[in-house]
Every structure is written in C-alpha cells, then in structure tokens.
C-alpha positions as YAML, in Angstrom:
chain: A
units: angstrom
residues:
- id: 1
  name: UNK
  ca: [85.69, 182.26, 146.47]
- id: 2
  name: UNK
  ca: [86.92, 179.88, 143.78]
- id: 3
  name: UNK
  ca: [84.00, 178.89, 140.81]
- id: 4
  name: UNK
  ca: [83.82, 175.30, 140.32]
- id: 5
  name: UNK
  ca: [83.78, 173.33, 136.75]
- id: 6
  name: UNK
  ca: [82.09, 170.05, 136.12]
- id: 7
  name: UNK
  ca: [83.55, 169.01, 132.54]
- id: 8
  name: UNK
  ca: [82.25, 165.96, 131.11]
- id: 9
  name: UNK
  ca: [84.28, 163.63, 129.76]
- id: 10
  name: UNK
  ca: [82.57, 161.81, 127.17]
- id: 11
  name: UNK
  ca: [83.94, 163.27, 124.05]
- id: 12
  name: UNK
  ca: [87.45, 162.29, 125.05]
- id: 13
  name: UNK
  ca: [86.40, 158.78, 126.07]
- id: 14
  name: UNK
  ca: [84.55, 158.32, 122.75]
- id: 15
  name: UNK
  ca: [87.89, 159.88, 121.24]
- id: 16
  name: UNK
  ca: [89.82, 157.31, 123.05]
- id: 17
  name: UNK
  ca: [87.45, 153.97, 122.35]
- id: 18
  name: UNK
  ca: [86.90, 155.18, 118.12]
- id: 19
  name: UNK
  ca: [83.44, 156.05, 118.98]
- id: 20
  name: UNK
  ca: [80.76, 158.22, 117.21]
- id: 21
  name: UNK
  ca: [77.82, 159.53, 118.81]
- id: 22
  name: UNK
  ca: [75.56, 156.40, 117.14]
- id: 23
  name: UNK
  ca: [77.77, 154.33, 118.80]
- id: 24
  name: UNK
  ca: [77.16, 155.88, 121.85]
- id: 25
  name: UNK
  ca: [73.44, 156.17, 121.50]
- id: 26
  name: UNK
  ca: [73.31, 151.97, 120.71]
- id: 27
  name: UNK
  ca: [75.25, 151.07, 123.89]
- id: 28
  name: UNK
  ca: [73.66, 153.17, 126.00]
- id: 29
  name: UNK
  ca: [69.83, 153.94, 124.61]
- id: 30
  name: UNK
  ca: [70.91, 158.06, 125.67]
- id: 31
  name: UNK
  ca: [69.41, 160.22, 122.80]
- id: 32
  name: UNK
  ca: [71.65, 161.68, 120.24]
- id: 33
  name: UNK
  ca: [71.02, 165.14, 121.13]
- id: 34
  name: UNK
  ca: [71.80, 164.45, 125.14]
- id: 35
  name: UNK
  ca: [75.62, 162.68, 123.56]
- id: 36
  name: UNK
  ca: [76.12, 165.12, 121.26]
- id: 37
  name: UNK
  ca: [75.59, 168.05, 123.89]
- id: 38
  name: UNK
  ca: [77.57, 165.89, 126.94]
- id: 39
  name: UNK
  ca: [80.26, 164.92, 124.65]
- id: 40
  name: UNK
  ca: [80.57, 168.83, 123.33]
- id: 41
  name: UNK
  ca: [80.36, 170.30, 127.34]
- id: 42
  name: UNK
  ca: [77.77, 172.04, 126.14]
- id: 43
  name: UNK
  ca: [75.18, 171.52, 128.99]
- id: 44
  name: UNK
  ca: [74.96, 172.40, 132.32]
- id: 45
  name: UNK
  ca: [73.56, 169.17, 134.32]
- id: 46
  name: UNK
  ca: [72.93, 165.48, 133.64]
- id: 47
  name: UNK
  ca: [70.42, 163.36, 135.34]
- id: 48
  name: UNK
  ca: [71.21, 160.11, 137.00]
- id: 49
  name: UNK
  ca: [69.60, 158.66, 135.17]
- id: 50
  name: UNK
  ca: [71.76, 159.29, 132.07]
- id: 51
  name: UNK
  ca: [74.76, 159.04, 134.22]
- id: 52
  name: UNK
  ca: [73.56, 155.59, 135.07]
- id: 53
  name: UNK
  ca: [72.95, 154.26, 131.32]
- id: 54
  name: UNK
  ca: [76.75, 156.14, 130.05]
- id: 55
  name: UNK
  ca: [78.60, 154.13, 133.13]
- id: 56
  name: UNK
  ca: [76.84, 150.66, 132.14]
- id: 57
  name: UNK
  ca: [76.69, 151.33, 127.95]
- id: 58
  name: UNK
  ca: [80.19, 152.45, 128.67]
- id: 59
  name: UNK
  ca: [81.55, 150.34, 131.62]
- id: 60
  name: UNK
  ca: [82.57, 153.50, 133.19]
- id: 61
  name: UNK
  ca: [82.32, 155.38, 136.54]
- id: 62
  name: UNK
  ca: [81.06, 158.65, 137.07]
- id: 63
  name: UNK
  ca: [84.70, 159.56, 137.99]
- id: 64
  name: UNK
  ca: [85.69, 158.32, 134.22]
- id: 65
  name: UNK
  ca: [83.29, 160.42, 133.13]
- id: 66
  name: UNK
  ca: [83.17, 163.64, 135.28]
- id: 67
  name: UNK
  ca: [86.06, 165.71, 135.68]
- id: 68
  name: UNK
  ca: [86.24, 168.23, 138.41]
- id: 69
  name: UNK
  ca: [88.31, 171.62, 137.62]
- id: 70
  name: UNK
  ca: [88.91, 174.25, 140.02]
- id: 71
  name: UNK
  ca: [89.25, 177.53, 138.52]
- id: 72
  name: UNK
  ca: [91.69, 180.30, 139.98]
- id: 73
  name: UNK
  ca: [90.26, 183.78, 141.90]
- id: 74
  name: UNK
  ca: [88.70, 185.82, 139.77]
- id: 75
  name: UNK
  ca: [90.87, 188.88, 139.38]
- id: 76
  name: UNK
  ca: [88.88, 192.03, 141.39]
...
C-alpha cells in the first residue's frame, strides 16, 4: 500500500507573495512558532482552526495551501 504525504505549502506561498514569517503572523494572528514550523513542513497536523485564519490572513484555500503527494511502493 502506497504512504500518503500532506506537504504544506506555506513557505512557497510566502516565497511567492515576499513574505516573512512576521508578515504572516500580522495577517493571520497564527503564532510565529506554528508559521515557522508549517512553512518549514516540519509538523505533522494543523488544526482548523489555523487552517481557517492562513486561508482568510492569506485569501487562500486549503487546496492553495495543502498539497497532496503520493509516494511510490516501498521497495520489499
């Protein structure tokens, strides 16, 4: 069976827009420490409630923000 990977997209957005994490932080009111980790894929789940303040700070959609990435069969 195939693993699945959930890779947020944040730090290429912010890439995209020119943004820094405090920019983040003011148009959104997410803590530095919850960008900085989204941004860097370095955590395994995000609440909806964070999901809900990036897509309005942002004027994203979770799609925009969450990319899905099917990984090949693990060799056996």
């Amino acid at each position: 069976m195939n693993e699945l990977l959930i890779r947020c997209r944040l730090g290429d957005i912010m890439k995209e827009r020119g943004l820094q994490n405090k920019d983040v932080v003011a148009l959104t009111g997410v803590s530095r420490n919850t960008i900085t980790s989204l941004a860097g894929n370095a955590t395994k789940r995000i609440d909806y409630d964070t999901l809900g303040a990036l897509c309005n700070g942002l004027d994203v959609t979770p799609g925009d923000l969450l990319e899905y990435m099917p990984q090949s069969k693990k060799s056996r």
